[in-house]
C-alpha positions in Angstrom: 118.6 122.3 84.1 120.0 120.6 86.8 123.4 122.0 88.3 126.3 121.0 90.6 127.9 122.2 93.9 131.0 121.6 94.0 132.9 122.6 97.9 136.8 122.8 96.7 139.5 121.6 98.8 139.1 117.6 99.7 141.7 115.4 99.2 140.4 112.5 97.7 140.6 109.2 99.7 138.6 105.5 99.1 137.5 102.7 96.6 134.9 103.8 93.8 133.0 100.6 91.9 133.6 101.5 88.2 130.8 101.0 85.9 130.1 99.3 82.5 131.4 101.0 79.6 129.0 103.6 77.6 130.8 103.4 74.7 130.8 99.6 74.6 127.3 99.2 75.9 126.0 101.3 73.0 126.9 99.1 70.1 126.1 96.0 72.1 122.7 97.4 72.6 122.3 97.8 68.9 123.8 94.6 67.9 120.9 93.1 69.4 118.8 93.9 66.3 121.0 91.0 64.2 118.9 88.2 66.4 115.5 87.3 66.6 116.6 85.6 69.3 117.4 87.1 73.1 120.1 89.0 74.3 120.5 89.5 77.7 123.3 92.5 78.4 124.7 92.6 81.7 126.4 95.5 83.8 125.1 97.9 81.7 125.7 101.2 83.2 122.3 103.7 84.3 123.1 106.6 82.1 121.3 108.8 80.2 122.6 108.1 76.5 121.5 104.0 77.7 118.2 105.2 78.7 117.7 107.0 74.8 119.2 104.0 72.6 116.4 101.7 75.2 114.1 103.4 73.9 114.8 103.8 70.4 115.0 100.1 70.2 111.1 100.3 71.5 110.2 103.1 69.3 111.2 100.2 66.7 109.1 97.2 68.5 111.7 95.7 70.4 110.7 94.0 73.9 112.7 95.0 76.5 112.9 94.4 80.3 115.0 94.2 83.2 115.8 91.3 85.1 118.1 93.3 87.8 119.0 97.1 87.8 122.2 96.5 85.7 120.6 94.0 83.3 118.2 93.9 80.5 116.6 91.3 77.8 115.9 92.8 74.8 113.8 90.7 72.2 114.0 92.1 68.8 112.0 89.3 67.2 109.1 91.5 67.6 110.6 94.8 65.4 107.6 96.2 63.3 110.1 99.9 62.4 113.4 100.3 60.3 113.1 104.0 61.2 115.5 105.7 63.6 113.8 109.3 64.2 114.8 112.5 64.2 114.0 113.3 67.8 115.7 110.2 69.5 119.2 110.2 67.5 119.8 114.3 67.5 120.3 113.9 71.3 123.0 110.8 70.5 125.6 110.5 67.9 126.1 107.0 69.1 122.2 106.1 67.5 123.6 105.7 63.8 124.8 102.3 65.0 121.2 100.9 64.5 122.1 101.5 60.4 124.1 98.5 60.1 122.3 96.1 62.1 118.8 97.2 60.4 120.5 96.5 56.9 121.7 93.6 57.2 119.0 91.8 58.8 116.2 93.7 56.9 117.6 94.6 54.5 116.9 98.7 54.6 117.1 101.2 57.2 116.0 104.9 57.2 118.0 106.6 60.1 118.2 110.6 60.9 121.7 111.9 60.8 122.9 112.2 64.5 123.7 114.8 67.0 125.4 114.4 70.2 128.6 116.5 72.0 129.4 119.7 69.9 133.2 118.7 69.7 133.6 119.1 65.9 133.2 117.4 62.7 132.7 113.3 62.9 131.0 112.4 59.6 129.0 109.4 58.6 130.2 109.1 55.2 133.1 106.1 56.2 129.9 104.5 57.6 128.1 105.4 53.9 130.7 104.2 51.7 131.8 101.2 53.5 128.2 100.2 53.7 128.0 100.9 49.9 131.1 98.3 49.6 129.0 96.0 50.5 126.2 96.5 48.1 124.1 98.5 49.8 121.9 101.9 48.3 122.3 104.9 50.0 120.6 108.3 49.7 120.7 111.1 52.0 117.2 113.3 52.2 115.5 115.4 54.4 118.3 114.9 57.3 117.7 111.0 57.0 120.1 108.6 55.6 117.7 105.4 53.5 119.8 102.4 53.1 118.3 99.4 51.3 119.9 96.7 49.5 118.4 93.7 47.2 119.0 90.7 49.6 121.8 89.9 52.1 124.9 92.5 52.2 127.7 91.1 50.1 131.0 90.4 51.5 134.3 92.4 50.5 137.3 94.7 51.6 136.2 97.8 53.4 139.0 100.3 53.8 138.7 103.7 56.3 141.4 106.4 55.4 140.8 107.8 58.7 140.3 105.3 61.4 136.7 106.0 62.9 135.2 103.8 65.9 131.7 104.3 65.7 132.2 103.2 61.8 134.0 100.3 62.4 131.4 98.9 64.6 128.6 99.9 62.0 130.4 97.9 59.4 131.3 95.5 61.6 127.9 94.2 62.4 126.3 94.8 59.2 129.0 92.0 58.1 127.9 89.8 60.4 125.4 88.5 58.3 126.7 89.3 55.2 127.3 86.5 51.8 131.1 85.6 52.5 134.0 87.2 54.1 134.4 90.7 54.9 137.4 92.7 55.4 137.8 95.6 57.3 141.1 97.4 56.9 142.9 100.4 59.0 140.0 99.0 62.0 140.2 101.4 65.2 141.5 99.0 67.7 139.9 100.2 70.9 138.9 97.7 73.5 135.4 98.3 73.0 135.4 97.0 69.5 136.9 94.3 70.9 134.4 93.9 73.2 131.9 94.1 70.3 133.1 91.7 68.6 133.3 88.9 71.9 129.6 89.8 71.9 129.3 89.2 68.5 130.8 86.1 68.2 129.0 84.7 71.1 126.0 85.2 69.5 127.3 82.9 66.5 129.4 85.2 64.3 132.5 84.2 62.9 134.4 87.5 63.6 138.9 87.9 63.6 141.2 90.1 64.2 139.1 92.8 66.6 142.1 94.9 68.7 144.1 94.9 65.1 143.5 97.0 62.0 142.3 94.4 60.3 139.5 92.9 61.0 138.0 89.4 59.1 134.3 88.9 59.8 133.0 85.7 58.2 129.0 86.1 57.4 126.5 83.6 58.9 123.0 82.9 58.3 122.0 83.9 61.0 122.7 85.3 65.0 121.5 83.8 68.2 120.8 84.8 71.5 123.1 85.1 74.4 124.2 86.8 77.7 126.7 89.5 78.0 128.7 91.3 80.4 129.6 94.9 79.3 133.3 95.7 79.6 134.6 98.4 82.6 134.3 102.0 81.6 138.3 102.9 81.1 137.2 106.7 80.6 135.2 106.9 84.1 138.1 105.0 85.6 140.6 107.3 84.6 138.7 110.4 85.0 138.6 109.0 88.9 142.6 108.5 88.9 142.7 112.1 87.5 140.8 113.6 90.0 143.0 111.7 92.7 146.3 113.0 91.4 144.7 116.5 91.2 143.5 116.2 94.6 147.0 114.7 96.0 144.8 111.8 97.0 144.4 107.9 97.5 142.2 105.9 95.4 141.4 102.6 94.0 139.3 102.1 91.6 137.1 98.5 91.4 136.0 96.1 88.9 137.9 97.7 86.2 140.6 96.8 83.3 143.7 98.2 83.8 145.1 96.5 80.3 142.8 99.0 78.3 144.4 102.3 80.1 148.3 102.0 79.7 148.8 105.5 77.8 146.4 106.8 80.9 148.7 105.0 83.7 151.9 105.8 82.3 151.0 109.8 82.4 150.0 109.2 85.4 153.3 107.7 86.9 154.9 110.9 84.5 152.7 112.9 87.0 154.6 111.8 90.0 151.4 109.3 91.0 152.6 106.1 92.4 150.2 103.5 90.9 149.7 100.0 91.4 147.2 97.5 89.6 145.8 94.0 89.7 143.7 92.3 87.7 140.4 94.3 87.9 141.9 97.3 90.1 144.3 100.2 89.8 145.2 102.4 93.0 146.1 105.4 92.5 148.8 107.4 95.3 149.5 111.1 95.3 150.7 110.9 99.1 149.6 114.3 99.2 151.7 116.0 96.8 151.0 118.2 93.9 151.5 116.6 90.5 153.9 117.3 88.2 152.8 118.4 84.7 152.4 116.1 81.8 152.5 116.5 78.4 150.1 115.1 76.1 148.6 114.1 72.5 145.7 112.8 71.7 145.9 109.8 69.8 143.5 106.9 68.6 144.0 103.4 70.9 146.5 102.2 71.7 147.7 105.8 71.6 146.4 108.5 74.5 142.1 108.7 74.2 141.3 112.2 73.6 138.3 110.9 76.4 141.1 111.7 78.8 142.6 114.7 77.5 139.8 117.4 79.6 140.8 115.9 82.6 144.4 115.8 82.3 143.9 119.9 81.3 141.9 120.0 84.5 145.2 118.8 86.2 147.8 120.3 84.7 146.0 123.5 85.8 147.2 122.7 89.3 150.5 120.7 88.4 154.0 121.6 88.9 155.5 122.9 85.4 154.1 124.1 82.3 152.4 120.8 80.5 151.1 121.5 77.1 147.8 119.0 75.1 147.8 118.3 71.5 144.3 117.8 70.6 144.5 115.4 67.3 141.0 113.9 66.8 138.4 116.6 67.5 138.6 120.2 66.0 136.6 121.9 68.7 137.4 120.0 71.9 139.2 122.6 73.8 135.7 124.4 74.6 136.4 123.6 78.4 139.3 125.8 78.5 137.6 128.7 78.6 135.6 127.9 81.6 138.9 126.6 83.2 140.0 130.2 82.5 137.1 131.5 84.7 138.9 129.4 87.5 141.5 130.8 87.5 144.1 128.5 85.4 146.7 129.8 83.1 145.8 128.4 79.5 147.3 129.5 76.2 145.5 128.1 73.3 147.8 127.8 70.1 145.9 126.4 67.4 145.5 122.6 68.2 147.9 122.9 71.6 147.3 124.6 75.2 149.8 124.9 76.8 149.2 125.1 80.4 151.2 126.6 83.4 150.1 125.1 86.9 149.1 127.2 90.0 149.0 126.1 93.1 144.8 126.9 93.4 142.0 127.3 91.0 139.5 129.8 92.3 135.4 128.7 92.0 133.2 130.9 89.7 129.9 129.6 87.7 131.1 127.7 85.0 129.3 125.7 82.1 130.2 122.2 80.5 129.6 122.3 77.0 130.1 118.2 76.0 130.7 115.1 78.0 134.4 115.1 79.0 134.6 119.0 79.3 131.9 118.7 82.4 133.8 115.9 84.0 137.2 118.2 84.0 135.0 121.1 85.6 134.5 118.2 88.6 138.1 118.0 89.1 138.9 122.0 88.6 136.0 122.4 91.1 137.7 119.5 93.5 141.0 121.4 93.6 139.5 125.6 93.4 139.1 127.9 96.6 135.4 128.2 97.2 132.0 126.4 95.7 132.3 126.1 92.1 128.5 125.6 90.1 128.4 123.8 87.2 125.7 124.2 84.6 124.5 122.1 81.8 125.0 119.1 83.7 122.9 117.3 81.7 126.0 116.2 79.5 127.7 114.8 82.5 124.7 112.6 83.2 125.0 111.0 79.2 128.4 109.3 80.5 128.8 109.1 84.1 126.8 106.8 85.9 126.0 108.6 90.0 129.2 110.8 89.5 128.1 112.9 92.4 127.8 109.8 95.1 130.8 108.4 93.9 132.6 111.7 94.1 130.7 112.0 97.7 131.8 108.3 99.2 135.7 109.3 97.9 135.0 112.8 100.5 133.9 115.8 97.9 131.8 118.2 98.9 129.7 117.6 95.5 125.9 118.1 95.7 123.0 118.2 92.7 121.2 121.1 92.5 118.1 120.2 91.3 115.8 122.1 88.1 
């Protein structure tokens, strides 16, 4: 597996070019099953968990090139599989958002259950039942989950007792094309289902509400083609600001949102960060000071992303204060602490809180992400620790992060791949 080298000590200093959003890329990707028609995505972002829902769309007989390095056409006209495999989706959660397109433009669907970042429980059943809502059959057998339903989907009220993204955009699609008007109630509001849904809509559907909790989606006979610019990543763009503060740094981040990261900005500013914004950049001044710690729950949008919360830990290890992070949307997400531990950071895990008290250095050791968001707060512990810090596993880092190591390097880190 590859590794990286991390040389502690810079202080960050630059503009970094954020890239499209992963998790608004993902369901775009799959929404492109709903037409028979073209789709041309734009600014998608060259990352790993791209590169495996690509090619579970071919395993399926979609067409699919690339016009330009950031862009693809993806012709499902030409699907001859309703079958998601086994060996494709256990390396992606995000792959069970094929079940809803498939459905409701085929009218079955035999997906595997997914896999993805060990950070605790994040069942499919909303996904199930809300599908059922809508008429569908669904059995679960053998680890695969077979959908079918006797013509289109039928309209109705879908309601999630626990707000779930990844199920909102599953039910979201699949109502796309569905007999009448479908309502989705206690939505999750993030901007990348609104994002989903602009997509949607400018491929014909009839689609309300996306950013509320309720969403009204108004089936159609059918969706056409269009062209589509994926959204900024807001996780990558924070997890840049982050490492900035950390670092007592300068930088601005390019082509980005700023409106989708105002929990993110206002710790920030808490942090002692001066931070300025336009309308696609956010600068980001530590003027060479150590930040103050923050304290933080986790929260679905509009509230604090629990994306962010690893790399706020990663700063609060080197903050002013004691900060302490209430993890309320994953069970099992404070896995990087540990290895923040081996650097040399005070941590105290209580339950769902850590409370954290900041030195004034990590110190580098061998380390070992263990999901997504845990490797890219090892970065910034690494960034800020005495010595060269080696990361392992890095193979989740490359699912989310599009070049992290050149963008790291251009902003003055001593970061290096090691390869396999």
């Amino acid at each position: 597996m590859d590794k990286l080298l991390i040389e502690g000590g810079a202080c960050l200093n630059g503009e970094v070019w954020i890239s499209g959003a992963k998790n608004s890329a993902l369901p775009i990707l799959a929404a492109s099953i709903l037409s028979d028609e073209p789709i041309n995505i734009t600014n998608l972002p060259d990352l790993h968990d791209i590169s495996t829902m690509l090619e579970l769309l071919r395993k399926m007989g979609a067409e699919i090139s690339r016009d330009e390095k950031f862009s693809v056409v993806i012709n499902t006209g030409s699907l001859n599989s309703v079958i998601a495999p086994y060996e494709l989706v256990k390396t992606m959660r995000a792959s069970i958002l094929v079940l809803g397109p498939l459905l409701a433009r085929y009218g079955k669907a035999e997906v595997s259950l997914p896999g993805g970042c060990a950070i605790g429980s994040r069942p499919v059943d909303l996904h199930l039942r809300g599908l059922e809502a809508m008429g569908a059959k669904i059995e679960v057998d053998g680890g695969y989950i077979r959908a079918s339903c006797n013509g289109p989907l039928k309209g109705g009220r879908v309601f999630f007792d626990t707000v779930t993204v990844t199920g909102t955009e599953n039910i979201l699609m699949a109502a796309t094309l569905a007999e009448g008007q479908t309502l989705i109630e206690n939505a999750a509001r993030e901007p990348e289902i609104v994002d989903l849904a602009n997509c949607l809509n400018a491929m014909g559907a009839d689609i309300t509400g996306a950013g509320t909790d309720m969403i009204t989606v108004r089936g159609v006979k059918s969706l056409k083609g269009c062209r589509y610019p994926v959204m900024a990543d807001r996780i990558e763009t924070g997890t840049f600001l982050v490492a900035a503060a950390a670092t007592g740094g300068r930088v601005k981040t390019l082509h980005t949102r700023p409106d989708t990261l105002d929990a993110v900005l206002q710790k920030l500013e808490e942090a002692g960060a001066h931070v300025t914004v336009g309308d696609d950049w956010i600068e980001l001044d530590m003027q060479g000071r150590r930040p103050k710690a923050v304290n933080i729950t986790t929260a679905p949008y509009p509230g604090f992303p629990t994306d962010m919360q690893a790399q706020f830990a990663a700063m609060n290890a080197v903050a002013i204060g004691v900060g302490i992070i209430k993890e309320t949307i994953f069970e099992n997400r404070f896995m990087h602490m540990q290895e923040m531990i081996r650097l040399g950071a005070d941590i105290t895990i209580d339950g769902k809180s850590a409370i954290i008290e900041g030195v004034k250095r990590l110190k580098a050791a061998p380390v070992m992400a263990t999901d997504l968001r845990a490797s890219a707060s090892l970065v910034i512990a690494g960034l800020v620790a005495e010595g060269d810090t080696l990361i392992d596993r890095i193979y989740h880092i490359d699912r989310g992060y599009e070049a992290i190591e050149e963008k790291f390097r251009a902003l003055g880190a001593g970061i290096r791949r090691i390869k396999a």
